[in-house]
VEXBABA-806453 format. One record per residue (C-alpha): residue number from 1; residue in three letters; x, y, z. Coordinates in steps of 0.1 Angstrom, whole numbers, plus 2048, in hexadecimal, padded with zeros to 3 digits. Each point is the difference from the previous one (the first is absolute). Layout:
BEGIN
<atom><resi>NUM</resi><resn>ALA</resn><x>X</x><y>Y</y><z>Z</z></atom>
...
***
This chain:
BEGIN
<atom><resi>1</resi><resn>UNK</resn><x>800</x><y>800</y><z>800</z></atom>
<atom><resi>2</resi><resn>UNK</resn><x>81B</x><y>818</y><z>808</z></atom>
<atom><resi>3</resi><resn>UNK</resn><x>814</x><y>7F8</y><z>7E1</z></atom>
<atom><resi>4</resi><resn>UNK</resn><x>7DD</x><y>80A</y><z>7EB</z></atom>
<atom><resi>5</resi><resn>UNK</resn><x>7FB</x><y>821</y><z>813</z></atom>
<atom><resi>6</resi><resn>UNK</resn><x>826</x><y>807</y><z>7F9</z></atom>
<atom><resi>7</resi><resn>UNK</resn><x>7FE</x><y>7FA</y><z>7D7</z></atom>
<atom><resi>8</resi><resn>UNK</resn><x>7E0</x><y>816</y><z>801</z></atom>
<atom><resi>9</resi><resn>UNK</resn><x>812</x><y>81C</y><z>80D</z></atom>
<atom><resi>10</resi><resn>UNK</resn><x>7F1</x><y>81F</y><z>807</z></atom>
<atom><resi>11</resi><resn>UNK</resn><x>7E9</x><y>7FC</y><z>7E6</z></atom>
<atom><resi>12</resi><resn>UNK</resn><x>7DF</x><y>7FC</y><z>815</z></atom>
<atom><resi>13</resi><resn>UNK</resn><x>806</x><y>821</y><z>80F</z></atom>
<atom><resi>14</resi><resn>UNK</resn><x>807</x><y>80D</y><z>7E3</z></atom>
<atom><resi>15</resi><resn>UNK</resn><x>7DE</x><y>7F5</y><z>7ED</z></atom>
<atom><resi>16</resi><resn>UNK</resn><x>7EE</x><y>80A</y><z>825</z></atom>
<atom><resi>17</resi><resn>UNK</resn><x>80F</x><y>824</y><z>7FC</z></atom>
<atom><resi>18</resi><resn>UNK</resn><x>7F4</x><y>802</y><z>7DD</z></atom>
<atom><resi>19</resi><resn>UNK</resn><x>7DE</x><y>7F1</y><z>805</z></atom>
<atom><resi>20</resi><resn>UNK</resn><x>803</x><y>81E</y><z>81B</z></atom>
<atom><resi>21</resi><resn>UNK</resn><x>804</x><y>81B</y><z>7F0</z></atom>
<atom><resi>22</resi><resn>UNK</resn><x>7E9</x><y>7F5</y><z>7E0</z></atom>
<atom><resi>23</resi><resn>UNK</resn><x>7E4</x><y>7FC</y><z>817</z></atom>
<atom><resi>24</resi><resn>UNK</resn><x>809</x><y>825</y><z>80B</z></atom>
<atom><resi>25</resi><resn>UNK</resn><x>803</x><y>809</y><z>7DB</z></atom>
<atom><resi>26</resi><resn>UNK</resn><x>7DA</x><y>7F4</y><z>7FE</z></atom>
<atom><resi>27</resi><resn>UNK</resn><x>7F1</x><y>810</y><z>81C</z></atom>
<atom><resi>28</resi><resn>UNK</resn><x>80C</x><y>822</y><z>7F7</z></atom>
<atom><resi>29</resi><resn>UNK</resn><x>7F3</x><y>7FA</y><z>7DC</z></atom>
<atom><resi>30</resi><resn>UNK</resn><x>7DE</x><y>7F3</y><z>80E</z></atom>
<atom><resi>31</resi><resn>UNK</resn><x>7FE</x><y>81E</y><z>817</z></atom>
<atom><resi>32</resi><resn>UNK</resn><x>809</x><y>81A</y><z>7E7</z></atom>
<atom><resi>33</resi><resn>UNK</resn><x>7DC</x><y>804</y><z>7EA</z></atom>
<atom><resi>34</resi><resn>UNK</resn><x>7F5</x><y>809</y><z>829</z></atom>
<atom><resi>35</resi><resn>UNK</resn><x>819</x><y>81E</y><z>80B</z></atom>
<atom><resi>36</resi><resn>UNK</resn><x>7EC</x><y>817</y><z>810</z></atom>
<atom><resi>37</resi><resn>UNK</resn><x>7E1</x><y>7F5</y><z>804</z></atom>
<atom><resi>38</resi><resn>UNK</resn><x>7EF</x><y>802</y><z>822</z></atom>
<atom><resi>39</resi><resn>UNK</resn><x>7E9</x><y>7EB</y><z>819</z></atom>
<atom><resi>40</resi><resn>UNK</resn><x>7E5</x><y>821</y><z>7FA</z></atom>
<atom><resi>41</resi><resn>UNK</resn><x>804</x><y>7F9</y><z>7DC</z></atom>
<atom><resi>42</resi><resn>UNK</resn><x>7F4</x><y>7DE</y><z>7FE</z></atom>
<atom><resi>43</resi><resn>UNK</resn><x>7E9</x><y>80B</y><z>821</z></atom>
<atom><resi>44</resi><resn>UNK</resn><x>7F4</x><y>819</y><z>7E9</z></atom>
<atom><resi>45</resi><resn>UNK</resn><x>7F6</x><y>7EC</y><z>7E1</z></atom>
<atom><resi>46</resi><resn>UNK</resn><x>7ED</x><y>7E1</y><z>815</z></atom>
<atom><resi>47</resi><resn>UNK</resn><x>7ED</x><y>81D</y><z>80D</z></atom>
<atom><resi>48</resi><resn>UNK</resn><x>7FA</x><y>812</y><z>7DF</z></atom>
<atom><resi>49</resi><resn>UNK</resn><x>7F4</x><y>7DB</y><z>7EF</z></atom>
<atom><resi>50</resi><resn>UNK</resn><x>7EB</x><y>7F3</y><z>819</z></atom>
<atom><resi>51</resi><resn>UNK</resn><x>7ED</x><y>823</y><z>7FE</z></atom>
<atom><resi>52</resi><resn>UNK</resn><x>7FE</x><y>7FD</y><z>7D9</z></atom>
<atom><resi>53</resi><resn>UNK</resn><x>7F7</x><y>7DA</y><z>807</z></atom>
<atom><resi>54</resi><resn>UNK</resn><x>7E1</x><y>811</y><z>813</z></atom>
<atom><resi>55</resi><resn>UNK</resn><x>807</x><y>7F4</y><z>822</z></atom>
<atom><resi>56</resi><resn>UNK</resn><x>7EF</x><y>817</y><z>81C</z></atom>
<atom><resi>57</resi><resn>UNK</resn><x>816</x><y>81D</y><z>810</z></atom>
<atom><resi>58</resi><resn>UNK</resn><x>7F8</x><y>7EC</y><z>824</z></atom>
<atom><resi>59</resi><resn>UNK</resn><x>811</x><y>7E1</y><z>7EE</z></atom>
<atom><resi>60</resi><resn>UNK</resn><x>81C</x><y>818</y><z>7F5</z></atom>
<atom><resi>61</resi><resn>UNK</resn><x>806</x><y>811</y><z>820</z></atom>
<atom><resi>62</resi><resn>UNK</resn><x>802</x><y>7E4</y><z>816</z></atom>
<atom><resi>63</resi><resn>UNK</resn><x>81D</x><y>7ED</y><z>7E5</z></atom>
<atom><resi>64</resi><resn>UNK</resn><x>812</x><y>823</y><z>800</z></atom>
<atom><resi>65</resi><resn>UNK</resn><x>7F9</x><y>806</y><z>825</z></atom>
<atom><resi>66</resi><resn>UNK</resn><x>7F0</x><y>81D</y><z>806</z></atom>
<atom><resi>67</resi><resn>UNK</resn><x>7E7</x><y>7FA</y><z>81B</z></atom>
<atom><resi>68</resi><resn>UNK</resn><x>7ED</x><y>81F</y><z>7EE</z></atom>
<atom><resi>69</resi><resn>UNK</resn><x>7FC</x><y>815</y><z>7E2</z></atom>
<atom><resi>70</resi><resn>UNK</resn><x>81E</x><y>813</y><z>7F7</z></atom>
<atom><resi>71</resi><resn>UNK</resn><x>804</x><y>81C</y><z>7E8</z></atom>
<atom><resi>72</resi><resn>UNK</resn><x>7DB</x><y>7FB</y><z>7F9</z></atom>
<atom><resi>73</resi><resn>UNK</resn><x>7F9</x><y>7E1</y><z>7E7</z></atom>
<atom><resi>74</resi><resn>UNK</resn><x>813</x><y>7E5</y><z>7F9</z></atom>
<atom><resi>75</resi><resn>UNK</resn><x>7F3</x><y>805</y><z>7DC</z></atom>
<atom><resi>76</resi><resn>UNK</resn><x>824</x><y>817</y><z>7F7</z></atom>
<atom><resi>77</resi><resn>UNK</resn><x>811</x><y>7DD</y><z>7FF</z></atom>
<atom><resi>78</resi><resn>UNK</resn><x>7EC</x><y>7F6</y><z>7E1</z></atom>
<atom><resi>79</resi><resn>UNK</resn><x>811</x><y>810</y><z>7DC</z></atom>
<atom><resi>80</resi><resn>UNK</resn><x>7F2</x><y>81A</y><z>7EB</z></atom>
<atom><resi>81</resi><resn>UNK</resn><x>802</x><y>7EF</y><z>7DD</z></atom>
<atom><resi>82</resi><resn>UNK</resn><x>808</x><y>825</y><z>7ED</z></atom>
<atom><resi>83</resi><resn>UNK</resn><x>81B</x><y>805</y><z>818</z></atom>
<atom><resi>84</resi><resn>UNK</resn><x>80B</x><y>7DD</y><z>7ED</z></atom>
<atom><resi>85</resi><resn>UNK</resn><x>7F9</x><y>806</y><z>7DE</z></atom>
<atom><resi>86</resi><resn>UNK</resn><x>7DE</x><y>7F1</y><z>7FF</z></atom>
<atom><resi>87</resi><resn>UNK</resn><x>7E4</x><y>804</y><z>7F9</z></atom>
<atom><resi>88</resi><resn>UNK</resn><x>7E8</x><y>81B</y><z>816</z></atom>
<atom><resi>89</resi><resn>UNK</resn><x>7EE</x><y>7EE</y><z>820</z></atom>
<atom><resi>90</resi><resn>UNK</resn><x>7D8</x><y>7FB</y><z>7F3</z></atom>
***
């Protein structure tokens, strides 16, 4: 056993510090399409399509946890469609 571990050398290691820094390589790759986005971002848009989705501003408010109406409605979650390039709202 000792004679195989000496004819292989460092090489282990050497594959382990490779698979290291590949994996490293990926992660930063994966992460980069998300630099800079925030928790209120994606807070922001479950909010904003649950309210297009039509669920009730009680449903809304209790996910997003406000005990209470804040700022008035929850209804300035859901998008205007001409602030989109759409069509008008009928």
């Amino acid at each position: 056993m000792k004679e195989a571990g000496k004819r292989a050398g460092n090489e282990p290691a050497k594959l382990a510090e490779q698979a290291g820094r590949d994996v490293e390589e990926a992660r930063k790759h994966a992460a980069e399409p998300f630099r800079g986005l925030r928790f209120h971002d994606l807070r922001h848009q479950t909010i904003t399509e649950m309210a297009e989705a039509g669920a009730s501003d009680a449903t809304i408010m209790a996910l997003a946890g406000h005990p209470r109406r804040v700022n008035g409605r929850v209804g300035r979650f859901v998008r205007v469609p001409e602030r989109f390039g759409g069509p008008p709202a009928s």
